[in-house]
PABA-197589 format. One record per residue: residue in one letter; x negated, y, z negated of N, C-alpha, C in turn. Coordinates in pm, whole numbers. Each point is the difference from the previous one (the first is absolute). Layout:
<rs>
res / n_px / n_py / n_pz / ca_px / ca_py / ca_pz / c_px / c_py / c_pz
A / X / Y / Z / X / Y / Z / X / Y / Z
...
</rs>
This chain:
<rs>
res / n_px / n_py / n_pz / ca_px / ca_py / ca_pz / c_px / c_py / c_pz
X / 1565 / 3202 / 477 / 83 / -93 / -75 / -71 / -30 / -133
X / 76 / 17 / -97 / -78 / -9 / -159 / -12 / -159 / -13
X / -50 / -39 / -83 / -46 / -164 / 7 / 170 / -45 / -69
X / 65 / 101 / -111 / 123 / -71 / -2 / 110 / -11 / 99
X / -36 / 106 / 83 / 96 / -47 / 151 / -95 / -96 / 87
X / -81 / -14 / -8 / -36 / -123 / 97 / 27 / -124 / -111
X / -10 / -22 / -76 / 63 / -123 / -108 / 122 / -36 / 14
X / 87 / 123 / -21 / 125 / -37 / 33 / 54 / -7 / 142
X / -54 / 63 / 103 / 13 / -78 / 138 / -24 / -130 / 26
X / -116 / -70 / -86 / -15 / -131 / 35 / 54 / -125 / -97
X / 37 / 89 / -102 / 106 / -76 / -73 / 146 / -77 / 77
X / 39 / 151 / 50 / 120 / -23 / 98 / 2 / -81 / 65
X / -125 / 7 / 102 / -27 / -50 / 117 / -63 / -162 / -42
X / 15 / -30 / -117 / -31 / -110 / -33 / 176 / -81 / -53
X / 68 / 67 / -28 / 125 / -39 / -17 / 88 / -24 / 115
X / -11 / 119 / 63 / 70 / -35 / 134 / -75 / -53 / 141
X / -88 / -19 / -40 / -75 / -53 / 122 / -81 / -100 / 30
X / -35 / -37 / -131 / -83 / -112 / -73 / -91 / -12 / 56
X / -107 / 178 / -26 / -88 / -21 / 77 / -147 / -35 / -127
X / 50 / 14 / -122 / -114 / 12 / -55 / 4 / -143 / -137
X / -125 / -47 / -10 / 45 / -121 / -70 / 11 / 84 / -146
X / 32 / -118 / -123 / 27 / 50 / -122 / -171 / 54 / -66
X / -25 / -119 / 12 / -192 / 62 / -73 / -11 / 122 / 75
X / -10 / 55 / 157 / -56 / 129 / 40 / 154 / 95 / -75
X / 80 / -39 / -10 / 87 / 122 / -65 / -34 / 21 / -115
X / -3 / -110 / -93 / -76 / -19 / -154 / -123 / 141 / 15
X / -91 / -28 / 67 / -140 / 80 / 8 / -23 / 105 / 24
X / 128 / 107 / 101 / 58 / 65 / 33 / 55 / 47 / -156
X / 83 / -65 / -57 / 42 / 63 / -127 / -78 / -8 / -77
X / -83 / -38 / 8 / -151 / 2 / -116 / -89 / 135 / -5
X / -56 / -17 / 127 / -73 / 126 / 50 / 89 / 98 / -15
X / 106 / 38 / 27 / 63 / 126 / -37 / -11 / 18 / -126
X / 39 / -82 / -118 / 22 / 40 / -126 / -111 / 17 / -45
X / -135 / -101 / 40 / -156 / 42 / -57 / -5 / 134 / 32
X / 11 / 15 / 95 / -68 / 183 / 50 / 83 / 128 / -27
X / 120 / -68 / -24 / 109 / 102 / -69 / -22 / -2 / -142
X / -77 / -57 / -48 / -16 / 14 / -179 / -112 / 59 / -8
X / -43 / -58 / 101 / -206 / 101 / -52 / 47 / 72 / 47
X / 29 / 107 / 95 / 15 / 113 / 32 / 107 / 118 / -125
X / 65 / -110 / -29 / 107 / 93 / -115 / -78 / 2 / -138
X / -134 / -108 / -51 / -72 / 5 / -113 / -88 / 95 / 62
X / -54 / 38 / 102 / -82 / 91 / 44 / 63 / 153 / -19
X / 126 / 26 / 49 / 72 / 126 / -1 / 36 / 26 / -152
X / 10 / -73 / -73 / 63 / -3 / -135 / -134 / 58 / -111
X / -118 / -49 / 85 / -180 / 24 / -57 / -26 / 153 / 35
X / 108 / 82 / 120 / -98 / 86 / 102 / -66 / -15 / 16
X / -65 / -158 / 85 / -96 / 31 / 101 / 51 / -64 / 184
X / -87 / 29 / 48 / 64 / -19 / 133 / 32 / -113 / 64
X / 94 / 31 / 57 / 90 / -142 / 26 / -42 / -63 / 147
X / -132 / -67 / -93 / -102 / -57 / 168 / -20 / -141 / -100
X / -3 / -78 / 38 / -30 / -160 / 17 / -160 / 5 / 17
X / -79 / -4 / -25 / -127 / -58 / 30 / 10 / -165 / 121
X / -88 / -18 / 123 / 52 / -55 / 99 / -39 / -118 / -49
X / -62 / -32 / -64 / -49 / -170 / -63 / 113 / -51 / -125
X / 88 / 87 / -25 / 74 / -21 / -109 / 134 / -119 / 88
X / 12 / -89 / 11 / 162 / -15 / 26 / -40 / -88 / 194
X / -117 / -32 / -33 / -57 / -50 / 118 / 88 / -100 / 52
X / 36 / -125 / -72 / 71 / -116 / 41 / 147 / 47 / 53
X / 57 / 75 / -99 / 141 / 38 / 62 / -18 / 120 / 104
X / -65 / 72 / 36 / -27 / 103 / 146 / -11 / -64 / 91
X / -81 / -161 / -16 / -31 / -72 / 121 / 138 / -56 / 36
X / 55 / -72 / -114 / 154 / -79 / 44 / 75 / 134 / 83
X / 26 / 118 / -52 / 99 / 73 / 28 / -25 / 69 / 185
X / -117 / -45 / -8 / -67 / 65 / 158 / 35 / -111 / 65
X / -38 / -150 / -47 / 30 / -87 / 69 / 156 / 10 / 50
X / 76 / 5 / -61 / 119 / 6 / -19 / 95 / 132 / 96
X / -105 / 92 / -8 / 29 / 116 / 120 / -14 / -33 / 97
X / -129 / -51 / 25 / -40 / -70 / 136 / 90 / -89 / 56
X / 101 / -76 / -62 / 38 / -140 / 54 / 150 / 77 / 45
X / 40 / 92 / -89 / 127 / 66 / 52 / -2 / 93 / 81
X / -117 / 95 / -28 / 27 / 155 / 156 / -121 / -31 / 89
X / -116 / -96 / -9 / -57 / 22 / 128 / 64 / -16 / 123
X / -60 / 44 / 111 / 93 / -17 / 149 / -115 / -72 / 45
</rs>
């Protein structure tokens, strides 16, 4: 699942199900667009479309948190 189909699954699933509050949807649409722009200023540079893992620390943690609270079993 690409991170924009898991976004927009929990978008949904935040509309019809009211499973997700507004700030974790907010953060959710944050983190996508941060990592969707560096990756497109990266491709646009030719160089490789890797994130360095310390880059984007605060929003990886929300977005894991945020995985965790919806698919753990």
């Amino acid at each position: 699942m690409t991170p924009r189909e898991i976004i927009a699954k929990a978008w949904a699933m935040t509309k019809k199900e009211k499973l997700l509050k507004k700030d974790d949807a907010g953060l959710l649409r944050l983190a996508y667009l941060c990592f969707r722009s560096k990756i497109h200023r990266l491709n646009l540079q030719k160089e490789p479309s890797q994130i360095p893992l310390g880059q984007f620390n605060s929003l990886r943690a929300g977005v894991f948190a945020i995985w965790k609270q919806l698919f753990a079993t």
